[in-house]
PDBQT receptor file of N, H, CA, C and O in Angstrom, charges set to zero:
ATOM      1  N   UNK A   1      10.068  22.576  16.020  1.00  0.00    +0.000 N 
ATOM      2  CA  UNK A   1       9.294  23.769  16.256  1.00  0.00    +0.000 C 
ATOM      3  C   UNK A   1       9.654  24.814  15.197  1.00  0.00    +0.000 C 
ATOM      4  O   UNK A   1      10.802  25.239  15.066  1.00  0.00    +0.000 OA
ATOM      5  N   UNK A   2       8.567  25.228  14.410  1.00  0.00    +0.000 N 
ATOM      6  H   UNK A   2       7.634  24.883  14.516  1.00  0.00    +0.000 HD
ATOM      7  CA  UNK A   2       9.117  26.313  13.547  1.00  0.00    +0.000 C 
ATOM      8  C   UNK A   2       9.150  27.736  14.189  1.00  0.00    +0.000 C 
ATOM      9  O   UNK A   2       8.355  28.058  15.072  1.00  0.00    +0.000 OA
ATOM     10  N   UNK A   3       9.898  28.385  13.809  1.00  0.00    +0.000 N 
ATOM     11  H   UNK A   3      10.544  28.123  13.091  1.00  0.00    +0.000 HD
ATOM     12  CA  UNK A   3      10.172  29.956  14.128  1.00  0.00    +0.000 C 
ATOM     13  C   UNK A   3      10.053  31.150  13.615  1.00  0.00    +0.000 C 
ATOM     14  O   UNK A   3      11.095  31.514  13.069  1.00  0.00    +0.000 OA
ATOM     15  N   UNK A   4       8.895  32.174  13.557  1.00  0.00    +0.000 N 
ATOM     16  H   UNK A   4       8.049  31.878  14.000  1.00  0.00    +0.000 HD
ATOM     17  CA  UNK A   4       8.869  33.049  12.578  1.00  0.00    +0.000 C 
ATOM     18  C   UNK A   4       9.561  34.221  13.105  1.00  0.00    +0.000 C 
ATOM     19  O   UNK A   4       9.697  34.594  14.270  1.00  0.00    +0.000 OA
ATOM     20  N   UNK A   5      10.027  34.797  11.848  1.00  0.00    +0.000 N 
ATOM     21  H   UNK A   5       9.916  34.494  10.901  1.00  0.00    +0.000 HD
ATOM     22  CA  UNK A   5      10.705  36.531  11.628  1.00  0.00    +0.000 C 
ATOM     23  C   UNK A   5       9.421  37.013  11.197  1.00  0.00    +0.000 C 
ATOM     24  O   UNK A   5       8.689  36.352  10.459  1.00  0.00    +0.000 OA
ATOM     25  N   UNK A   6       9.030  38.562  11.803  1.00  0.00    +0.000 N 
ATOM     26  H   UNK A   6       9.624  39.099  12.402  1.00  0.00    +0.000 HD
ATOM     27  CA  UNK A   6       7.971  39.428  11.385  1.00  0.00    +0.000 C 
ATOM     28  C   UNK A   6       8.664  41.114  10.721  1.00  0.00    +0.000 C 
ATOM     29  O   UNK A   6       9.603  41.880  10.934  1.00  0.00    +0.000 OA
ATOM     30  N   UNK A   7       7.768  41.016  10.055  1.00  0.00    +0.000 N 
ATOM     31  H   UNK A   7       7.005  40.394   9.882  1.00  0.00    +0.000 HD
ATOM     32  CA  UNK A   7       8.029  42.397   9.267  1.00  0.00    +0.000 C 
ATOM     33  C   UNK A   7       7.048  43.378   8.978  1.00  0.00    +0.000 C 
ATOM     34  O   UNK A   7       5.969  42.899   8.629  1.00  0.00    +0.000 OA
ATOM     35  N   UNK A   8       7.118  44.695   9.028  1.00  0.00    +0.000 N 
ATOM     36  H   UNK A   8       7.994  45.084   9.311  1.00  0.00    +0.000 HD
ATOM     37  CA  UNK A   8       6.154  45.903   9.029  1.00  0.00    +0.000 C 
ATOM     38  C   UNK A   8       6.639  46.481   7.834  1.00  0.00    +0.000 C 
ATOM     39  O   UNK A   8       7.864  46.491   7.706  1.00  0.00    +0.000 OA
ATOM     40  N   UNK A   9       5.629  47.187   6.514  1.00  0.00    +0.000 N 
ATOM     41  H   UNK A   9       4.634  47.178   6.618  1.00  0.00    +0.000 HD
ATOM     42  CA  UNK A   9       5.681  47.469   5.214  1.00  0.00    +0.000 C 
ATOM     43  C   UNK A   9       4.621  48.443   5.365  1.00  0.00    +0.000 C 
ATOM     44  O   UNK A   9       3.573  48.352   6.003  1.00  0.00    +0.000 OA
ATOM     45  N   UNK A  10       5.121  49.477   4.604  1.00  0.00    +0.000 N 
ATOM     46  H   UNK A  10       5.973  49.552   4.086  1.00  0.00    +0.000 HD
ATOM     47  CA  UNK A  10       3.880  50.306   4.171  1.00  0.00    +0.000 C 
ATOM     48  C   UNK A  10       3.328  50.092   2.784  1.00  0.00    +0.000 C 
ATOM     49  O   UNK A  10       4.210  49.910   1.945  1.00  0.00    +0.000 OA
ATOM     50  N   UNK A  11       2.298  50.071   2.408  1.00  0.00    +0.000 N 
ATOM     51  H   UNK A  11       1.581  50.218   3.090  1.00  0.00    +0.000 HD
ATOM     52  CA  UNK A  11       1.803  49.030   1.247  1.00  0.00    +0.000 C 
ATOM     53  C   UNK A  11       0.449  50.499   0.374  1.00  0.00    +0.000 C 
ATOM     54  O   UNK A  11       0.076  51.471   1.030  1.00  0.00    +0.000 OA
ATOM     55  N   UNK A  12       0.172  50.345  -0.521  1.00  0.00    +0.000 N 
ATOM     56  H   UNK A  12       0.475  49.555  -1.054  1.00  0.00    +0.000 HD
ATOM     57  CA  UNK A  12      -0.766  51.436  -1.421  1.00  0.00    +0.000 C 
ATOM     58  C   UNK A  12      -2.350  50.655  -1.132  1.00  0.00    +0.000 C 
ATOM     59  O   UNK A  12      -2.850  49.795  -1.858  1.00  0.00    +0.000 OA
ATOM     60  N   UNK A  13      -2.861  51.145  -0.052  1.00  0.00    +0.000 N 
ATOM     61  H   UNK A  13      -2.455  51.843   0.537  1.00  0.00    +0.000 HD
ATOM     62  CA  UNK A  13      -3.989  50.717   0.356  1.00  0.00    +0.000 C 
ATOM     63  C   UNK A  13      -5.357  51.287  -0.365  1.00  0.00    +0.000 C 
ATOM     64  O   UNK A  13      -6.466  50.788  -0.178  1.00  0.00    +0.000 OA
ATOM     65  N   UNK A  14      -5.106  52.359  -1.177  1.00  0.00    +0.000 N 
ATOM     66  H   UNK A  14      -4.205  52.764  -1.329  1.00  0.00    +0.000 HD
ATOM     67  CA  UNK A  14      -5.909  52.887  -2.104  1.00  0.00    +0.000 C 
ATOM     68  C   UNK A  14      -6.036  52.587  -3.293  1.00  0.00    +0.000 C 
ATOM     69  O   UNK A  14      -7.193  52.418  -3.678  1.00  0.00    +0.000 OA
ATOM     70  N   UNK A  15      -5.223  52.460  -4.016  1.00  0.00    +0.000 N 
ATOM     71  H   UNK A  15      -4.283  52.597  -3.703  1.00  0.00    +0.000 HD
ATOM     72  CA  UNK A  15      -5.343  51.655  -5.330  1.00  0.00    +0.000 C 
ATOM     73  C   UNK A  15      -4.610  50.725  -5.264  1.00  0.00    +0.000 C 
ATOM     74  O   UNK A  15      -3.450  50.507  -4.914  1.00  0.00    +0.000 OA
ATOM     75  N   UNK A  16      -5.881  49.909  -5.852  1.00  0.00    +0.000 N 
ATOM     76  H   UNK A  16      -6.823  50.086  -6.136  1.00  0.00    +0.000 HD
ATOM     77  CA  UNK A  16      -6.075  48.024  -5.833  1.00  0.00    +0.000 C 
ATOM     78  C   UNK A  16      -4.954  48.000  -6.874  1.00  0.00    +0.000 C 
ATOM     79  O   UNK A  16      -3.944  47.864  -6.183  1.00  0.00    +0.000 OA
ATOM     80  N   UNK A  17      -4.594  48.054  -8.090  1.00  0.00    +0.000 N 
ATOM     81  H   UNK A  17      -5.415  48.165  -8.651  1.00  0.00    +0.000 HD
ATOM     82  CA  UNK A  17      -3.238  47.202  -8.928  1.00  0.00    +0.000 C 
ATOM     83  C   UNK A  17      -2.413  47.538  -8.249  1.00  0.00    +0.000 C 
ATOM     84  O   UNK A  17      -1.555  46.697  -7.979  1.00  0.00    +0.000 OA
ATOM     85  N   UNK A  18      -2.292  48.911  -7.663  1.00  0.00    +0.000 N 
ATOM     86  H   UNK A  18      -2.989  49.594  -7.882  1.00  0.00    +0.000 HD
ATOM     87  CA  UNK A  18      -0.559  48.950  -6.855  1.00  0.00    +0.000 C 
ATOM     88  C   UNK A  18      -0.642  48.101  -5.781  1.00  0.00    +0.000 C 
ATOM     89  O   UNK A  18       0.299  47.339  -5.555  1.00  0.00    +0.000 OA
ATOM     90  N   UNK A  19      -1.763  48.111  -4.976  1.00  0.00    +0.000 N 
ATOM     91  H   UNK A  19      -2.527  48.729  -5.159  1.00  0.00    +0.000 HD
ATOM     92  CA  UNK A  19      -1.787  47.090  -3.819  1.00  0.00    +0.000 C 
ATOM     93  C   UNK A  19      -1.535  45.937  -4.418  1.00  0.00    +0.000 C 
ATOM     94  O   UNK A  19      -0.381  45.522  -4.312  1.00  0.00    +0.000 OA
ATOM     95  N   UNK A  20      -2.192  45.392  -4.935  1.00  0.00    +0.000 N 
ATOM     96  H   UNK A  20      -3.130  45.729  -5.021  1.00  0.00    +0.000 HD
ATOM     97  CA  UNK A  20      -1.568  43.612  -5.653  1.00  0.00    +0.000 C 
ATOM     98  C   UNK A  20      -0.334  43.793  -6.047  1.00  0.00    +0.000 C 
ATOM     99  O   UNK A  20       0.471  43.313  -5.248  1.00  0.00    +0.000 OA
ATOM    100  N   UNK A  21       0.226  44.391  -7.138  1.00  0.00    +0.000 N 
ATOM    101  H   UNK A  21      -0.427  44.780  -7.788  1.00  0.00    +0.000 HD
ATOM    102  CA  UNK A  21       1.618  44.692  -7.334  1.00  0.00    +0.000 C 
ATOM    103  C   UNK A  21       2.566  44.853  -5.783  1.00  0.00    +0.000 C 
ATOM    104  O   UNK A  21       3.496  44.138  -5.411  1.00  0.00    +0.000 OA
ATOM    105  N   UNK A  22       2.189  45.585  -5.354  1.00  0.00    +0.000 N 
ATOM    106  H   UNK A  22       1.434  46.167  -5.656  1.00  0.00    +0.000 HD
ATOM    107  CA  UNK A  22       3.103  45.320  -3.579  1.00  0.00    +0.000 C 
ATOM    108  C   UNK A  22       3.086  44.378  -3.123  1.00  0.00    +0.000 C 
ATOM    109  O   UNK A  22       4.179  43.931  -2.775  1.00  0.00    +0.000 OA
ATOM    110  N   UNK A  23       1.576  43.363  -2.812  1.00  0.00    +0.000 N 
ATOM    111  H   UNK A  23       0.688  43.726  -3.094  1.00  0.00    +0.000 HD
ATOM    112  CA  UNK A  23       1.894  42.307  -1.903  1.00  0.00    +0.000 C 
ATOM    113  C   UNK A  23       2.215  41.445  -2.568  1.00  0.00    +0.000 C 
ATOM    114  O   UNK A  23       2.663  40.455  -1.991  1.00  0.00    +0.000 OA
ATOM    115  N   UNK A  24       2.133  41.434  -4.067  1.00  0.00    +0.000 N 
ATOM    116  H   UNK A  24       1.770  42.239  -4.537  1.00  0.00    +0.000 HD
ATOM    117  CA  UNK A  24       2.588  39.895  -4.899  1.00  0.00    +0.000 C 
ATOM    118  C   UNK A  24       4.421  39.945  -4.809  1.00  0.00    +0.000 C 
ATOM    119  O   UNK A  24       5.103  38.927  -4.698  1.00  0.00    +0.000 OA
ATOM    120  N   UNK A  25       5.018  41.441  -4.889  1.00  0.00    +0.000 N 
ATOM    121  H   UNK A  25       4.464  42.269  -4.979  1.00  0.00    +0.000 HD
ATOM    122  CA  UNK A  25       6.299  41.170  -4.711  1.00  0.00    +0.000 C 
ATOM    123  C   UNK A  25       6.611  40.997  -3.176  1.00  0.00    +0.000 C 
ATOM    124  O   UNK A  25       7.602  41.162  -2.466  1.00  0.00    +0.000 OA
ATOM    125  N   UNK A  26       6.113  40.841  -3.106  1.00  0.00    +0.000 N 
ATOM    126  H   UNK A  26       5.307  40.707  -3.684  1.00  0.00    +0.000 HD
ATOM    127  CA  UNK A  26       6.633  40.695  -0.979  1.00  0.00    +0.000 C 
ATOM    128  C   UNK A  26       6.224  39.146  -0.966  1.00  0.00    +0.000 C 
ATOM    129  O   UNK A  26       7.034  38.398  -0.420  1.00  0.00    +0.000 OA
ATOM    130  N   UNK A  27       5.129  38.609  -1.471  1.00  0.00    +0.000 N 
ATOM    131  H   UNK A  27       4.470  39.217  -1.914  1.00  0.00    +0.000 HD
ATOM    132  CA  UNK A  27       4.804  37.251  -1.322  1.00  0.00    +0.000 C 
ATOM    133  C   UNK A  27       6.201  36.432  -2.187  1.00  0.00    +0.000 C 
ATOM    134  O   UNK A  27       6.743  35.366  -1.894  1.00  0.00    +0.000 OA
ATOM    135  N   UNK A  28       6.427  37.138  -3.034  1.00  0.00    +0.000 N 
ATOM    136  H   UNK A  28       5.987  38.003  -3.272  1.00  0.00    +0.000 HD
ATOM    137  CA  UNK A  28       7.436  36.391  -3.551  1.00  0.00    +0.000 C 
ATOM    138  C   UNK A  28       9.034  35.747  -2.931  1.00  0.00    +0.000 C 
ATOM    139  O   UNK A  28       9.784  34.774  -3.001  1.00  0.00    +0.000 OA
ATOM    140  N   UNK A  29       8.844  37.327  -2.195  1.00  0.00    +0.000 N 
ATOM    141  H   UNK A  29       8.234  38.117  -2.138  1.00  0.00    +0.000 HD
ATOM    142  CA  UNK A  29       9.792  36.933  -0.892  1.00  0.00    +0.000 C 
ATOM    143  C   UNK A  29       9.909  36.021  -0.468  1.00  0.00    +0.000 C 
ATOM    144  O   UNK A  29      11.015  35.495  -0.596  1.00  0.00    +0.000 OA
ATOM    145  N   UNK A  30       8.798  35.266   0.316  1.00  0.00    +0.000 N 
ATOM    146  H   UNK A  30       7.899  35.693   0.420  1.00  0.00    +0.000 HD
ATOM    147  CA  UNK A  30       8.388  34.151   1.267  1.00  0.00    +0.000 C 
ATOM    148  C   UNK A  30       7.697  35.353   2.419  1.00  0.00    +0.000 C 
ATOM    149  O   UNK A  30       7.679  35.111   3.625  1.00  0.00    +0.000 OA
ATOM    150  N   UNK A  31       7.408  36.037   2.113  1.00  0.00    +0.000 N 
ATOM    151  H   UNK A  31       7.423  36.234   1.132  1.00  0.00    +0.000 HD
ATOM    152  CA  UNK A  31       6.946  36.788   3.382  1.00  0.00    +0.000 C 
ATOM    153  C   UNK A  31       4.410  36.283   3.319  1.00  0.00    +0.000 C 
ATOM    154  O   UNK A  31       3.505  36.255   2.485  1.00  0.00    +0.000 OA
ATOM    155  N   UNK A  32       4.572  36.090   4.528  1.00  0.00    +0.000 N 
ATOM    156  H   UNK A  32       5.306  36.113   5.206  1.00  0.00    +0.000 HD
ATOM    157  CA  UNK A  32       2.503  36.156   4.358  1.00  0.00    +0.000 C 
ATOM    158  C   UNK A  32       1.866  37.067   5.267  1.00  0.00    +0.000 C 
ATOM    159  O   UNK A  32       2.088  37.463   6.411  1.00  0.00    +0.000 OA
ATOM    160  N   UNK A  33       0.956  37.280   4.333  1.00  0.00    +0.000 N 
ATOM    161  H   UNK A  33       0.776  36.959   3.404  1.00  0.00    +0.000 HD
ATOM    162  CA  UNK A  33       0.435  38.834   4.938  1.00  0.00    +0.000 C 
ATOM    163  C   UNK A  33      -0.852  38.762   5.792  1.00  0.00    +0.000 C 
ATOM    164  O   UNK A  33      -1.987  38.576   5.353  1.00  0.00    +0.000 OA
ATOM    165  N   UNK A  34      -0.363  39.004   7.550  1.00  0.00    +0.000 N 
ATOM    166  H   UNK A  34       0.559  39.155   7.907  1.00  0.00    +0.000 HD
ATOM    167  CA  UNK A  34      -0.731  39.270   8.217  1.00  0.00    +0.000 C 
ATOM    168  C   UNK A  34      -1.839  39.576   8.860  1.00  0.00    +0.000 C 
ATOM    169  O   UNK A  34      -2.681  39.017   9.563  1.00  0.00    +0.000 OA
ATOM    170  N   UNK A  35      -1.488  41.158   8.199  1.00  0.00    +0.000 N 
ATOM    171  H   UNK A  35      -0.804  41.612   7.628  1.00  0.00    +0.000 HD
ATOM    172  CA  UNK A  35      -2.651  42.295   8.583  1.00  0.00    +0.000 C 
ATOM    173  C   UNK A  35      -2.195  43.169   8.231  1.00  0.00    +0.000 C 
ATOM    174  O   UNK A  35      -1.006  43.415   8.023  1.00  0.00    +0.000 OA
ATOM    175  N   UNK A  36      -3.508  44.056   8.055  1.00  0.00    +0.000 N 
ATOM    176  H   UNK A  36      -4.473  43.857   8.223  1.00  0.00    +0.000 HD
ATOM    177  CA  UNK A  36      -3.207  45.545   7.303  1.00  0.00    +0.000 C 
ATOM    178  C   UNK A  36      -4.326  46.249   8.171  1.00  0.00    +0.000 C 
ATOM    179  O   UNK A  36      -5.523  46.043   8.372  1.00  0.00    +0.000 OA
ATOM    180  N   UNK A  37      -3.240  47.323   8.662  1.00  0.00    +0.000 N 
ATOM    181  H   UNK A  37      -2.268  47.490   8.498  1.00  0.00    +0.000 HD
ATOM    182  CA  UNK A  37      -3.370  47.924   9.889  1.00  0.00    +0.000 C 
ATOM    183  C   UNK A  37      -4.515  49.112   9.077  1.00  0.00    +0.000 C 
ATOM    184  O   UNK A  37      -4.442  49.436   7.892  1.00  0.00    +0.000 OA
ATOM    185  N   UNK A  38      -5.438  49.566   9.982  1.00  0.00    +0.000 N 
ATOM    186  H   UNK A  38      -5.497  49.303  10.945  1.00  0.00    +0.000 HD
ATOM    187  CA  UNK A  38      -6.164  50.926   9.557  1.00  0.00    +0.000 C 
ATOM    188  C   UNK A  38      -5.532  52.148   9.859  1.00  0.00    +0.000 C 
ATOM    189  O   UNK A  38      -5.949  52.891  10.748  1.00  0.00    +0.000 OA
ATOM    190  N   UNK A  39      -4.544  52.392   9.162  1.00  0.00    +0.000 N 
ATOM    191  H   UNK A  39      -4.205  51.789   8.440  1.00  0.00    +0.000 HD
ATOM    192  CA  UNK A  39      -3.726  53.732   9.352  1.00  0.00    +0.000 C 
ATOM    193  C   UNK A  39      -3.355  54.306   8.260  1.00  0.00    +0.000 C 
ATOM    194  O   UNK A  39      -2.205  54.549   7.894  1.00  0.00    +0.000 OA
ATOM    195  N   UNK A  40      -4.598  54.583   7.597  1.00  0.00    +0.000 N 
ATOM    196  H   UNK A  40      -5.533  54.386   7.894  1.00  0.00    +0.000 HD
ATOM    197  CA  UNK A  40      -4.048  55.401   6.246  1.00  0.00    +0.000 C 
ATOM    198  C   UNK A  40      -3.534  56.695   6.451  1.00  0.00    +0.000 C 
ATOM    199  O   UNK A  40      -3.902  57.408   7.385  1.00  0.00    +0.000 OA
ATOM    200  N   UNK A  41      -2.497  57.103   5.409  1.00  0.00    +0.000 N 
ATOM    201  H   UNK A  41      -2.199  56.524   4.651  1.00  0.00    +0.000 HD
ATOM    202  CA  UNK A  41      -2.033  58.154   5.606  1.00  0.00    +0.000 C 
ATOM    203  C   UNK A  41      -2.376  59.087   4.640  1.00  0.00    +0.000 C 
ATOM    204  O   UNK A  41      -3.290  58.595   3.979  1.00  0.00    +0.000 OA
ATOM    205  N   UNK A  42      -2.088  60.204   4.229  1.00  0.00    +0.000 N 
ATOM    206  H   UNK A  42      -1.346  60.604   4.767  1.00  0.00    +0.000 HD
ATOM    207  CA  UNK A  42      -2.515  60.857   3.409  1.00  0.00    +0.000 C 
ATOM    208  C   UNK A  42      -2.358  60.934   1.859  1.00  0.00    +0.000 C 
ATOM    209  O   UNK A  42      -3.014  61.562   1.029  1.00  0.00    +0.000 OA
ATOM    210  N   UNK A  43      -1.244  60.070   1.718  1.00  0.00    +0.000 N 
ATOM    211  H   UNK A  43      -0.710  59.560   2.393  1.00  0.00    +0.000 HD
ATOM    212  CA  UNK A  43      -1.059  59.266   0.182  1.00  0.00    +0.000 C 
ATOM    213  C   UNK A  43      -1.528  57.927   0.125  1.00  0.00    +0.000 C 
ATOM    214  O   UNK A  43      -1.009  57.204  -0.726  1.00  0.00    +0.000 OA
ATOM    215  N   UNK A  44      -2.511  57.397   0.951  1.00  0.00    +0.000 N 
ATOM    216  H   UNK A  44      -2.932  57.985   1.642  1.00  0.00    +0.000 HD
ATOM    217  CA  UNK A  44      -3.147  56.479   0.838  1.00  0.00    +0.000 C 
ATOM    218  C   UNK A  44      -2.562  55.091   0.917  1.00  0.00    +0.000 C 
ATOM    219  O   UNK A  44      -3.108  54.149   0.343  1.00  0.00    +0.000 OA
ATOM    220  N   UNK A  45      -1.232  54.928   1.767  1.00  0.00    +0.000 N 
ATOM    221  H   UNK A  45      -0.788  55.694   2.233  1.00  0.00    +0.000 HD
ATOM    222  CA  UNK A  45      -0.909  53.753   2.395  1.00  0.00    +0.000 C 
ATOM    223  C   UNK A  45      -0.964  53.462   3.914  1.00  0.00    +0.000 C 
ATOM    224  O   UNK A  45      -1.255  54.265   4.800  1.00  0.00    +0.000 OA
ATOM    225  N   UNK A  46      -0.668  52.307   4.029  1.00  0.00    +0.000 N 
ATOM    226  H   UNK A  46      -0.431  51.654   3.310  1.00  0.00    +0.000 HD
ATOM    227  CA  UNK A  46      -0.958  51.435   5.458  1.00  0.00    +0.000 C 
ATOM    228  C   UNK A  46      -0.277  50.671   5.639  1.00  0.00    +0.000 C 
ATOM    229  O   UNK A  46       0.394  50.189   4.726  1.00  0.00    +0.000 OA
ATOM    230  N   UNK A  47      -0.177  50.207   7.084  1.00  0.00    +0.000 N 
ATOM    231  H   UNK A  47      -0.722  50.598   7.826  1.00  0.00    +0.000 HD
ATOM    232  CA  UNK A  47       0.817  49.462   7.306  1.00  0.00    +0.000 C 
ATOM    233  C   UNK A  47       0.554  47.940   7.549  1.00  0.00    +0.000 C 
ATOM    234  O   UNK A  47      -0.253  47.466   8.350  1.00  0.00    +0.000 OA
ATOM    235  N   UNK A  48       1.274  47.360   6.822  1.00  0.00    +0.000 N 
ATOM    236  H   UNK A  48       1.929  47.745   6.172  1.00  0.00    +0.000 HD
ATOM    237  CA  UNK A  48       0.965  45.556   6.531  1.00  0.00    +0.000 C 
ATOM    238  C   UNK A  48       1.921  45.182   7.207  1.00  0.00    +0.000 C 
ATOM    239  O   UNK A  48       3.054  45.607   6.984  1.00  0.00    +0.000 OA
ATOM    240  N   UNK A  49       1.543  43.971   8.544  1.00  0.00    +0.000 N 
ATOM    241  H   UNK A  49       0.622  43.625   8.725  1.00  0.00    +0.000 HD
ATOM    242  CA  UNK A  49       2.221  43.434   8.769  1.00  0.00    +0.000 C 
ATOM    243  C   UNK A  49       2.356  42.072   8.414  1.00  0.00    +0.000 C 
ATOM    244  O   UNK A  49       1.348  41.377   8.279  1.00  0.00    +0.000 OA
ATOM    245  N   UNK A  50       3.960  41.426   8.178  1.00  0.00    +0.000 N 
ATOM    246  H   UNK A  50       4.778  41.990   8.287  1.00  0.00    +0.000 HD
ATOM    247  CA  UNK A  50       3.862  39.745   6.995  1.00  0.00    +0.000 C 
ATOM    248  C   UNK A  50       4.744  39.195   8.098  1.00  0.00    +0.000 C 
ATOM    249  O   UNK A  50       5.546  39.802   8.808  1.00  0.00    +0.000 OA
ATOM    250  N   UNK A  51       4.412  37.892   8.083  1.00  0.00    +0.000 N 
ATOM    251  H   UNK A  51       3.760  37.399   7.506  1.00  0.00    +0.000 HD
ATOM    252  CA  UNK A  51       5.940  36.812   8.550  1.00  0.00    +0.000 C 
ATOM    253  C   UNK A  51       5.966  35.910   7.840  1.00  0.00    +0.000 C 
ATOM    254  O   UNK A  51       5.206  35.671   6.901  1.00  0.00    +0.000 OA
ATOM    255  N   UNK A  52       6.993  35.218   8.281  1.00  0.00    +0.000 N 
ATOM    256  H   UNK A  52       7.610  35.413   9.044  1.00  0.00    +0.000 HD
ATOM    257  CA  UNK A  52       7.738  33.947   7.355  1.00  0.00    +0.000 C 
ATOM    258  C   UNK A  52       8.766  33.266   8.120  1.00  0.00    +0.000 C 
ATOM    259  O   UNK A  52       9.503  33.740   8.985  1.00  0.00    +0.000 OA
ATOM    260  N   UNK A  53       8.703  32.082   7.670  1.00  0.00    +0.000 N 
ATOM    261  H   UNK A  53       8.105  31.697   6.968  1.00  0.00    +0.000 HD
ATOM    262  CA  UNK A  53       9.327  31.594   8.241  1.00  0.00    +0.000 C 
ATOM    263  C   UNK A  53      11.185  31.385   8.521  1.00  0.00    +0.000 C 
ATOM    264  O   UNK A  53      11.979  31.418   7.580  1.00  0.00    +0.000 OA
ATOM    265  N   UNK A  54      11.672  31.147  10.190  1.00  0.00    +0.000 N 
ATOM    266  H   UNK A  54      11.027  31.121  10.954  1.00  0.00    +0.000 HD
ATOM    267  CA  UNK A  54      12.568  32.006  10.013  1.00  0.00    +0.000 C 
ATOM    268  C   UNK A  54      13.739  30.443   8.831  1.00  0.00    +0.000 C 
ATOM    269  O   UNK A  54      13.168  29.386   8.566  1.00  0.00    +0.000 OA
ATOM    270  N   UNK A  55      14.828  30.619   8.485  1.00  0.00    +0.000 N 
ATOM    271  H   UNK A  55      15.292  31.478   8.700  1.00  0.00    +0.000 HD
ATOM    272  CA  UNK A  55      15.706  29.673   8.395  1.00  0.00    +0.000 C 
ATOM    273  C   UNK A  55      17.299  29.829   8.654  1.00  0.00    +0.000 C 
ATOM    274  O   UNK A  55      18.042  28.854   8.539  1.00  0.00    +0.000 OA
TER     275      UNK A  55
């Protein structure tokens, strides 16, 4: 049975290169992205949630 760890990130939901630049280093992690919550804030991030698997 596999087991995941979950994680909550605030991520640049407004501009697209910083957004790719954020989730490509988090993917690198081993972390996969979730969902990205509709909660922008006023500098224009949101909250992504990723899991992965635990080991």
């Amino acid at each position: 049975m596999k087991l995941w760890e979950y994680d909550s990130r605030r991520i640049h939901a407004v501009h697209m290169p910083q957004q790719m630049s954020d989730l490509e280093k988090i993917g690198n992690e081993g972390w996969e992205l979730v969902l990205i919550k509709d909660d922008l804030d006023e500098d224009g991030t949101a909250t992504a949630i990723f899991k992965r698997e635990k080991k």
